[in-house]
C-alpha positions in Angstrom: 56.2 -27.0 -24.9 58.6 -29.7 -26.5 62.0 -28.1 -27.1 61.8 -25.5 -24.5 64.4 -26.8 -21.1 63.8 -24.4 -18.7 67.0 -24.1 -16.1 66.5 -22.2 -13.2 68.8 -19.1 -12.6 69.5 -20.3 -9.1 70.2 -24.2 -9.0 71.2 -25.5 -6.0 74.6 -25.6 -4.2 76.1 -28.5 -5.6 74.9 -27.6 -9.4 76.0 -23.9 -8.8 79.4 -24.6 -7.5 80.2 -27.2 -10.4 78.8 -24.4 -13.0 80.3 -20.9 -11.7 80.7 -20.1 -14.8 77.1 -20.0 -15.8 75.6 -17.2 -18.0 71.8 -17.2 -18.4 71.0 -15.1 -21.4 69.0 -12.0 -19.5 68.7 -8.6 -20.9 71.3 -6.4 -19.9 69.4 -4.4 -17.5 68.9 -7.5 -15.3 72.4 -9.4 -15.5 74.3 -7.3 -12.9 71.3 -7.9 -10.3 72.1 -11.5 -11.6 75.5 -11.6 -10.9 75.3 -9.7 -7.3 72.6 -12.4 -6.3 74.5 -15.6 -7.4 77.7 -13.5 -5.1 75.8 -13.3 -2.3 74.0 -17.1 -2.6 77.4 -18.2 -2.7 78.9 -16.8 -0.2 77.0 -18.9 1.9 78.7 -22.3 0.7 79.5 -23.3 3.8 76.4 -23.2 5.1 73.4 -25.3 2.9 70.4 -24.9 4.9 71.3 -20.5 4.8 72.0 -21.2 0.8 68.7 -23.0 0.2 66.7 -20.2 2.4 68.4 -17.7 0.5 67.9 -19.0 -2.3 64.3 -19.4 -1.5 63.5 -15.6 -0.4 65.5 -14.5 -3.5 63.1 -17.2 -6.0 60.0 -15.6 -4.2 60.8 -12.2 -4.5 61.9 -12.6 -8.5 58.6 -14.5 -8.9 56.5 -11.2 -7.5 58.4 -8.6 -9.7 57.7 -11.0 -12.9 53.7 -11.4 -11.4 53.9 -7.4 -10.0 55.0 -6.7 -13.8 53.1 -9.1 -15.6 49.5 -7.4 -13.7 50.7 -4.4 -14.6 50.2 -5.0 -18.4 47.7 -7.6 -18.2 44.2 -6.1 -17.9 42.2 -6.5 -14.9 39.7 -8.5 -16.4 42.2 -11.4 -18.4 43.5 -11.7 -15.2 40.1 -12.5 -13.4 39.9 -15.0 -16.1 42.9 -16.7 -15.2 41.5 -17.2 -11.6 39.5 -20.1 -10.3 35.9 -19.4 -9.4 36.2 -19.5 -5.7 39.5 -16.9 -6.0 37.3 -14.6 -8.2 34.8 -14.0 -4.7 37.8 -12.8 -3.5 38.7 -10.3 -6.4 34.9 -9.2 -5.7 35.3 -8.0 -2.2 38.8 -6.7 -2.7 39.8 -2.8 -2.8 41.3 -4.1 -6.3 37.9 -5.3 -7.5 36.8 -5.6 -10.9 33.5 -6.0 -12.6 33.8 -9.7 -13.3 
């Protein structure tokens, strides 16, 4: 993936103070949820361990709408695929199970 920098939307506090001004390119729909996240991550300047596990829970949660979103176009079995062996025992017994 030469040529591609990936920059987090969240950096930490030091990086996010220095570069308030920072604009990832998001579709429209998604920049005001953006800009009310970055808000509320900084208003906890004074406070870096709060920041950082804000800034976790808010990392997580953005990571399971893009995987929630992602399963939802990906068919079951390309996803099963994806999985390691002893993970796809797991898909077997699950109430989500597919014919692997």
């Amino acid at each position: 993936m030469e040529g591609i920098k990936l920059t987090p939307l969240f950096d930490g506090l030091q990086a996010m103070l220095k570069n308030e001004d920072y604009q990832p390119k998001l579709n429209k729909a998604f920049q005001q949820d953006y800009e009310h996240a970055k808000h509320f991550l900084l208003s906890y300047r004074g406070s870096v361990d709060t920041f950082n596990s804000y800034r976790r829970d808010i990392e997580r949660f953005l990571q399971y709408l893009v995987y929630d979103e992602f399963s939802r176009v990906e068919p079951q079995h390309r996803l099963a695929q994806l999985l390691p062996d002893n993970d796809k025992k797991f898909l077997e017994n699950s109430p989500l199970s597919y014919k692997l």
